[in-house]
N, C-alpha and C positions, 0 to 999 in steps of 0.2 A: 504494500500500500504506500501510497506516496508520504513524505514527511509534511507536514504545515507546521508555520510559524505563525501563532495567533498571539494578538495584544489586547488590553481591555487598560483604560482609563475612564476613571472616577471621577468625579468631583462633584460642583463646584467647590474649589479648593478656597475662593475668596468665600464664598457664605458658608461652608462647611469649618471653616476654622477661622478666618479671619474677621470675621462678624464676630465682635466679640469687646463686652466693656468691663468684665473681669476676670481673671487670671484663671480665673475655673473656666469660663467660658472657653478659652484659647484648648483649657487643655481638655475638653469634652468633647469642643470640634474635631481633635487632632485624633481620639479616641475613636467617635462615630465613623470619621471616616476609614479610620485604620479596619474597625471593626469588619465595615462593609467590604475593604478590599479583603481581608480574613475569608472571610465566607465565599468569595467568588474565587479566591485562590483555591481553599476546600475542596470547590468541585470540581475543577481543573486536576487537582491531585488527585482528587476519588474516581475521578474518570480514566486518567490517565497514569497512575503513581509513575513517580520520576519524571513527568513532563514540568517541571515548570524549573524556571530560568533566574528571574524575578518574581517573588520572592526565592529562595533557595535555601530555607530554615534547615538545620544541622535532621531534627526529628518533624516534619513537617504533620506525623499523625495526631502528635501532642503540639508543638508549637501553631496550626492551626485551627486548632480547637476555638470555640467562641470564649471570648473572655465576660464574665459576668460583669466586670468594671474595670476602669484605668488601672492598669498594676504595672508592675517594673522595666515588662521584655520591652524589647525594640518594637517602635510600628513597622507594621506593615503599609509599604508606601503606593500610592494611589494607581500607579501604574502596574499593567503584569503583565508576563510575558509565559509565554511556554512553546515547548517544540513536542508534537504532536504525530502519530501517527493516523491519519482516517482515510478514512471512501473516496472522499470528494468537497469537492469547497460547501455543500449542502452539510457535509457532516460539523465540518468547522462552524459554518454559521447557526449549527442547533446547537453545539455546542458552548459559544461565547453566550448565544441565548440565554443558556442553561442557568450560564455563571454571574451575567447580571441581573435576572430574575433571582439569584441567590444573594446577591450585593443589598438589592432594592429589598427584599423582603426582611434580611438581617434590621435595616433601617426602621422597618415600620415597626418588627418586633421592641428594640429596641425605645422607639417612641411610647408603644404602649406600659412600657414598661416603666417609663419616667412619670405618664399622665398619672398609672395608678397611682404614686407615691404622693400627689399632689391632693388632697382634700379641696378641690375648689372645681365644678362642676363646669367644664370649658364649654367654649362652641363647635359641637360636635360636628356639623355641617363643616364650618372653617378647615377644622383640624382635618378633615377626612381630605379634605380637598386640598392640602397641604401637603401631607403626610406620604402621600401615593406621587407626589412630584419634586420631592426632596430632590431626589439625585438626578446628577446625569451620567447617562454611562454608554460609553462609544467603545467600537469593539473593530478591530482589524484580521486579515487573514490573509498571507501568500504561502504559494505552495514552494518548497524549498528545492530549489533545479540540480540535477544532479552536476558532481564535479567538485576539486577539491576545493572552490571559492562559491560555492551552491550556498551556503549560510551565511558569507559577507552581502552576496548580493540581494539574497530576503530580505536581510536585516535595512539595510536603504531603501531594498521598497515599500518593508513596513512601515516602516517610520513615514516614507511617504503619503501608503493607502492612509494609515491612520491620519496624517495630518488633513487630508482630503476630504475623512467623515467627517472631521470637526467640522473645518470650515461647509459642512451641507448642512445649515442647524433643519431640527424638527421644532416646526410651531402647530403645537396640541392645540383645541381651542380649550379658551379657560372653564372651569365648571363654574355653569352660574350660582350665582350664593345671590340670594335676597337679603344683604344686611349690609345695604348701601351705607356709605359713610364711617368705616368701622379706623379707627386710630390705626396708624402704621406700625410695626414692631420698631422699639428700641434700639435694636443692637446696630439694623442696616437700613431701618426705612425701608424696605421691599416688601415686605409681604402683609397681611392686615392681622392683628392681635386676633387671638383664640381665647383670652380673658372675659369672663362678663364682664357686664355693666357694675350689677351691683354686687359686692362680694359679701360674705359672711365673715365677720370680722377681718374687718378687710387690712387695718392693719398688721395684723398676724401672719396673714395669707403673704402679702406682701412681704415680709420679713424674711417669709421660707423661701421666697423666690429671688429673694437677693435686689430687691427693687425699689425704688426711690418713687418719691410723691408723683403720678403721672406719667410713668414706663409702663411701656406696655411690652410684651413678649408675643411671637408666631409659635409654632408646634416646632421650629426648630429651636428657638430661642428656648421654651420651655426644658426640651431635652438637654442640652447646655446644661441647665439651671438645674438637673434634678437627678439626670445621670449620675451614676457611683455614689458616694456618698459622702458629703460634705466634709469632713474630717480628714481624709483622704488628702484633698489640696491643700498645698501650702500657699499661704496668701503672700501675695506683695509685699505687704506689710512685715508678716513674720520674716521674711527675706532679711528687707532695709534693717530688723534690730535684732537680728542675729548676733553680729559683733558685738553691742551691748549686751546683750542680756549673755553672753561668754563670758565677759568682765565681771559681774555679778560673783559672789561666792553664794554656797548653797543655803544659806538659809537666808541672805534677800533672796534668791529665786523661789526657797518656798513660801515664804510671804506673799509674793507676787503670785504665786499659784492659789494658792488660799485664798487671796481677795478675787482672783478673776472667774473659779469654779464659780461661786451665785451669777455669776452674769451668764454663765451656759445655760444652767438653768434655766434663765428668763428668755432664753434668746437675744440678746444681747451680742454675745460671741462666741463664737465656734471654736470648739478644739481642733488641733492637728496632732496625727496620727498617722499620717503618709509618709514615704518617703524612707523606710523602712525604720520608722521613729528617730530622727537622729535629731529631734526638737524635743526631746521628751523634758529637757530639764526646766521646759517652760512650755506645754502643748496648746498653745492657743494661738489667735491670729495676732494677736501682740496689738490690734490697732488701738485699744485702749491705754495703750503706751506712750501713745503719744499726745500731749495735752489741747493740741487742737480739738482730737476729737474726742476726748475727753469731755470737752466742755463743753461742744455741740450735744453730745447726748443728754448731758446735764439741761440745758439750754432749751433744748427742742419742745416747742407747744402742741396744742391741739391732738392729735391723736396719736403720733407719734411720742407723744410727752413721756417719761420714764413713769410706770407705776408705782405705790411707793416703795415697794421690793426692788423694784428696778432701783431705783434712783439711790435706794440703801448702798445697794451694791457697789454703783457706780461711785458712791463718795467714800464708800471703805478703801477702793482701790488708790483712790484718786489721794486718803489717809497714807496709805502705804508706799505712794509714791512718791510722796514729798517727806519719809521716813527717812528715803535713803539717804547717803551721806551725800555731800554737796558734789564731793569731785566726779560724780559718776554720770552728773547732766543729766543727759536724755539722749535715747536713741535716735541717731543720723535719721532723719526723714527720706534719704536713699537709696535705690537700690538700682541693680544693672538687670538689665534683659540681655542677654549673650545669644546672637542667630550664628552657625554657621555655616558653610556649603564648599563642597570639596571642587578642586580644582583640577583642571584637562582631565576629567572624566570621560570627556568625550576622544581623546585621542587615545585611553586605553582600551575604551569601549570597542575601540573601529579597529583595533590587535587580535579582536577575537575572531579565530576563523572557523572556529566551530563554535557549537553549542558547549560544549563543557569548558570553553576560554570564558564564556558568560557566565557560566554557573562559577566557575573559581574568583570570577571576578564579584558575583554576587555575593558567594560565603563571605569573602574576604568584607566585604561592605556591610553585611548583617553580622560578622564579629565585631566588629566598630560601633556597631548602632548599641547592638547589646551589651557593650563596654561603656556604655555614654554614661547610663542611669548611676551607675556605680561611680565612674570616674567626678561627675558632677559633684556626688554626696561627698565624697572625700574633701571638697571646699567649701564643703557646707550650705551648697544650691542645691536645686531641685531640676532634672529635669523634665519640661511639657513633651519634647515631641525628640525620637531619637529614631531616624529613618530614611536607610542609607548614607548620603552623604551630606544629610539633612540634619541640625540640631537645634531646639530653641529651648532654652533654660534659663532658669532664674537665679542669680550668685548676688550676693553681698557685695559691698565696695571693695572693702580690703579681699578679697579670694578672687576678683573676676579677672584679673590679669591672670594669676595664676590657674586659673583653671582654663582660661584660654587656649596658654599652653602645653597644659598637658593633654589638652583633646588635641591638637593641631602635630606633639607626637602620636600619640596613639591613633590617629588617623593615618600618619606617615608607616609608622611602623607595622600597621594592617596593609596597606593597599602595598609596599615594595617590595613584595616579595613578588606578588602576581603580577606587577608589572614586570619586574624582574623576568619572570617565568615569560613574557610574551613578547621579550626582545623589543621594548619599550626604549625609548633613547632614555637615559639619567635625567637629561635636565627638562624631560617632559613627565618623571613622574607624578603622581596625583601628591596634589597639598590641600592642607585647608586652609581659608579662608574664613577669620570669625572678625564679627561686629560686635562691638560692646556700648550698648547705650543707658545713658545715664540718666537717671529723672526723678522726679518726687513722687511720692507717693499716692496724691492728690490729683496727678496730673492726668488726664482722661487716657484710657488703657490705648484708645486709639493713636495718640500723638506716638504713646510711648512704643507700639508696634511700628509703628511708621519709621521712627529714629533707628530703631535698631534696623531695621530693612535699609537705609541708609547708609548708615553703619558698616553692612555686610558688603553696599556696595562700594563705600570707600575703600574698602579692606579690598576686595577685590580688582581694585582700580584699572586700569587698559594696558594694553599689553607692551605699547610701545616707552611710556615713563615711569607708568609706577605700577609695574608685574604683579602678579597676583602673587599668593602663598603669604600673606600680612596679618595684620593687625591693625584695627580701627577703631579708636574711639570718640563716642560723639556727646557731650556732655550737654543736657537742654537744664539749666538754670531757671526755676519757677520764677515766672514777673520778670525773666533775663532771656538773654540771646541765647546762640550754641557755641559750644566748640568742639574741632575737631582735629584729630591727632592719626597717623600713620605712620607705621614702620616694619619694615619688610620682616618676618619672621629668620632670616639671616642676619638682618642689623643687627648683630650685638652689639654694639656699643649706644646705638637709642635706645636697644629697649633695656639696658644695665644704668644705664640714665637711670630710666624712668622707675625702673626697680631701687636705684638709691636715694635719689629725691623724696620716694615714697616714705622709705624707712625714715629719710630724714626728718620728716614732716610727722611720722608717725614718732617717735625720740622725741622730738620737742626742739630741735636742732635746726631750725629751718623757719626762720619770720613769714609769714603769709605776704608780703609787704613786697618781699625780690621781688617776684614774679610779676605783681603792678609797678612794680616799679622799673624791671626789664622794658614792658611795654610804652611807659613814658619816652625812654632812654631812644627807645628805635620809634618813637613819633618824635622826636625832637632830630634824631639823625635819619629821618625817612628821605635826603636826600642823597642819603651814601648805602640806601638799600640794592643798589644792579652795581656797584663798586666795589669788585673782589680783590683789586688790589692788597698790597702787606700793609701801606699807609692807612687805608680804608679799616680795613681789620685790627692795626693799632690805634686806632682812634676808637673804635665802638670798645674793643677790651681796655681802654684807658678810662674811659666812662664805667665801666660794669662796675672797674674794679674801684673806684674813688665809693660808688655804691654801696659796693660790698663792704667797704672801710667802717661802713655808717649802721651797718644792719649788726641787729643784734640777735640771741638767740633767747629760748624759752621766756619769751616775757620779756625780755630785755637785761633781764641779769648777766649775761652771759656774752662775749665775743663770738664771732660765726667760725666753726670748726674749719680749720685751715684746709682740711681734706674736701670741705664741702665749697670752698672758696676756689680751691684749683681746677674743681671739675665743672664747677661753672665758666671759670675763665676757659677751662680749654675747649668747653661747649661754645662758647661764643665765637673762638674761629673755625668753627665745625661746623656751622649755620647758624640761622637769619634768629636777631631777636625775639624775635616773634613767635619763631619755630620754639627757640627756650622756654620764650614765660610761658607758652599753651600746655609745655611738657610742665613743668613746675607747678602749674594750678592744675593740671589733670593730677598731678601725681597727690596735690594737697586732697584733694577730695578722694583719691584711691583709698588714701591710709587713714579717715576717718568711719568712725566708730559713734563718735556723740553728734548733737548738732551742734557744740561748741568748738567742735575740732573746722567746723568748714565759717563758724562766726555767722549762724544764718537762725532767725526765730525757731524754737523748737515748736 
């Protein structure tokens, strides 16, 4: 019988995961969707055992299996591929049938599965007519021609057919609904809310669904919301005062615990308990740690207002945290979103000349993914989504450099072997590429995805000035501008910079003050910035250093550490002012821990 090579793509990738205004949200999309490709993978393999390519799990009987909820392994990524033996292009085409009618129905179960957890009687009309048009799912097939380049050439024409089906979109007509004028969903504005009008306790209802005065949620949005189980994610928030609450010794932390259980109770705040416990010494979402919103809860009228158990709660905590000792502050309002994405994939991809060059390249890419979850925790982040050459995870200030780096070896150290094996040139093997964006915690989940996308593109930058295989990051200051920062995963000596800076600033060795004051120095000599001359280059380092004469260290007690004075001078004829101070205030805000380390309202 002849061979086929068939594909199947999933999505939408933008409303299935990136429709999304909290951190559970991102990582439910990233779930559902993985789920659904799970299931159509399933019957690819049950059809065919050993046909598939993409995915290429180690025990594919057990690692395909449906997962009840978000748990540790790598997703499964929205495309799949398999190499097939059938009849005829007729058998290929009942067959991808098969596998996206397994896609689509994983989804619906799935959906039902969220609605029952919700006590609030939806629009069942809405929902139904939602619910059946979630996904999209495109499906390809060539027949593989004989000869020893018979699976190079499939492979370019599949990639082809399939590009082909996309662009022929299918327009269904819409099911009519009689419930003209109904509020849009929250998360994307596209689809209309499945929420009644009028709720039953409606504030409470709202509370389980993570929803503010006047959101409204679709049947996707709801699944999002209700999926796995709340405990499970780690919130934003817990992320940014990680390094805090580290600092703690155990008995403020169980203070801290003690005052925050009555607020579980009320609903109030959520434990955490994901992530294979590595929050246990404080398992909540930590947002009441911070006195802003602290004091909106306190604050808050009309029906949202705390009851008096509530509001007991809320002031025993609020006791406890004005207990601590002064030096301890308050946790950094902070945290990073880390995205990455593997580089010249595509020139190891086009090495394989058979099918099993794709499966080795696959294992190799689903050991990496599966090494993600772990590799993250080790820094004390969480990863959302870990699939293929795909990462998006949540790390602390202080860890996200460092965890940068060690996914971007661990990514190296998985794919060079099978490049290796496929007579790959050296300087075309696969590297990663990771974005780190920095933001408050406050700051709409949208911006902050958008930054780190960003991010991942700067890190990646074009091939001809600034080569991929980097490091990027993008710093968005609430009520302030951005900044952003690049250095090639080869530069040692920027990024040993920025690793000492860091330390510095974290020691206490280091004025917040250089770095604005660098920035003066090069607006006031911004006419000797395209003058690379030695004259040029002595004049700006004659400036730094009359500077540095004048800066003091922790508080001003202290002369600036001589070692810290030379390696700025010898930065400054190493590149542009500007290029320093952005390194020196990224690296300020790396190594903070309180919000007095970055000098900003806690």
């Amino acid at each position: 019988m002849p061979r086929y090579l068939v594909t199947l793509s999933l999505g939408p990738v933008q409303t299935l995961i990136e429709a999304a205004r909290r951190t559970r949200d991102l990582w439910c999309g990233s779930w559902l969707l993985s789920e659904s490709a799970r299931a159509a993978a399933q019957v690819l393999h049950q059809a065919h055992p050993g046909c598939l390519i993409f995915p290429c799990p180690d025990d594919p009987d057990v690692e395909l299996q449906p997962q009840r909820e978000p748990g540790n392994s790598a997703n499964i990524a929205n495309i799949l591929r398999a190499e097939v033996e059938l009849a005829d292009g007729d058998a290929a085409r009942a067959l991808c049938e098969q596998a996206k009618q397994a896609a689509a129905q994983r989804l619906i179960e799935l959906g039902e599965q969220a609605r029952g957890k919700l006590k609030v009687k939806l629009r069942d009309a809405v929902w139904q007519a939602q619910i059946n048009d979630l996904l999209e799912r495109f499906a390809a097939w060539v027949e593989i021609p004989e000869g020893e380049d018979g699976y190079q050439k499939a492979s370019v024409q599949l990639g082809a057919t399939l590009a082909a089906r996309k662009a022929t979109r299918d327009f269904c007509p819409a099911v009519a609904l009689n419930t003209p004028g109904l509020p849009k969903s929250s998360l994307d504005g596209g689809l209309e809310t499945v929420l009644p009008k009028h709720w039953h306790e409606e504030h409470r209802a709202r509370r389980q669904l993570g929803l503010s005065r006047g959101e409204q949620l679709d049947a996707l949005g709801v699944m999002k919301r209700m999926a796995g189980t709340v405990e499970q994610f780690t919130p934003y928030s817990r992320i940014a005062a990680d390094p805090w609450i580290r600092t703690l010794d155990a008995e403020q932390r169980d203070a801290l615990c003690a005052a925050y259980e009555p607020m579980v109770q009320s609903g109030l705040a959520t434990r955490v308990s994901g992530n294979q416990g590595i929050y246990a010494d404080l398992p909540y979402d930590a947002q009441m740690l911070y006195g802003f919103r602290l004091e909106n809860a306190l604050a808050a009228k009309g029906e949202d207002a705390a009851q008096p158990k509530e509001r007991e709660a809320l002031l025993q905590l609020q006791k406890v945290i004005r207990s601590l000792p002064k030096d301890k502050g308050a946790p950094v309002p902070y945290a990073v979103i880390l995205k990455a994405d593997g580089d010249r994939m595509g020139a190891l991809l086009q090495q394989a000349k058979q099918a099993d060059d794709s499966r080795a390249i696959s294992q190799a890419l689903h050991g990496f993914a599966s090494s993600v979850r772990k590799l993250v925790r080790q820094h004390h982040g969480h990863a959302i989504y870990s699939g293929g050459d795909d990462v998006l995870a949540l790390v602390s200030l202080p860890e996200a450099v460092g965890c940068a780096q060690t996914l971007a070896k661990a990514f190296e150290t998985a794919l060079q072997p099978v490049a290796k094996s496929l007579d790959l040139a050296a300087d075309q093997y696969p590297t990663l590429s990771v974005g780190l964006a920095i933001g408050h915690l406050m700051e709409p989940l949208g911006a902050l995805r958008a930054r780190a996308g960003r991010a991942e593109h700067l890190a990646k930058g074009d091939t001809a000035n600034k080569p991929r295989n980097a490091l990027a990051i993008v710093l968005g200051i609430r009520s302030g501008g951005e900044l952003e920062w690049r250095a090639n995963w080869d530069d040692e000596v920027a990024l040993a910079e920025l690793k000492t800076f860091t330390a510095a600033y974290h020691d206490g060795q280091l004025p917040s003050r250089v770095a604005y004051d660098l920035r003066g120095i090069d607006q006031r000599l911004a006419w000797l910035r395209e003058d690379d001359s030695a004259q040029a280059k002595g004049m700006r380092a004659a400036e730094v250093a009359r500077m540095l004469d004048r800066a003091q260290a922790r508080g001003g007690s202290e002369a600036l550490d001589p070692i810290h004075r030379r390696t700025i001078l010898a930065s400054v004829r190493r590149q542009s002012l500007g290029t320093l101070a952005d390194t020196l205030i990224l690296a300020r805000w790396l190594s903070a821990r309180t919000a007095a380390d970055l000098g900003v309202r806690e």
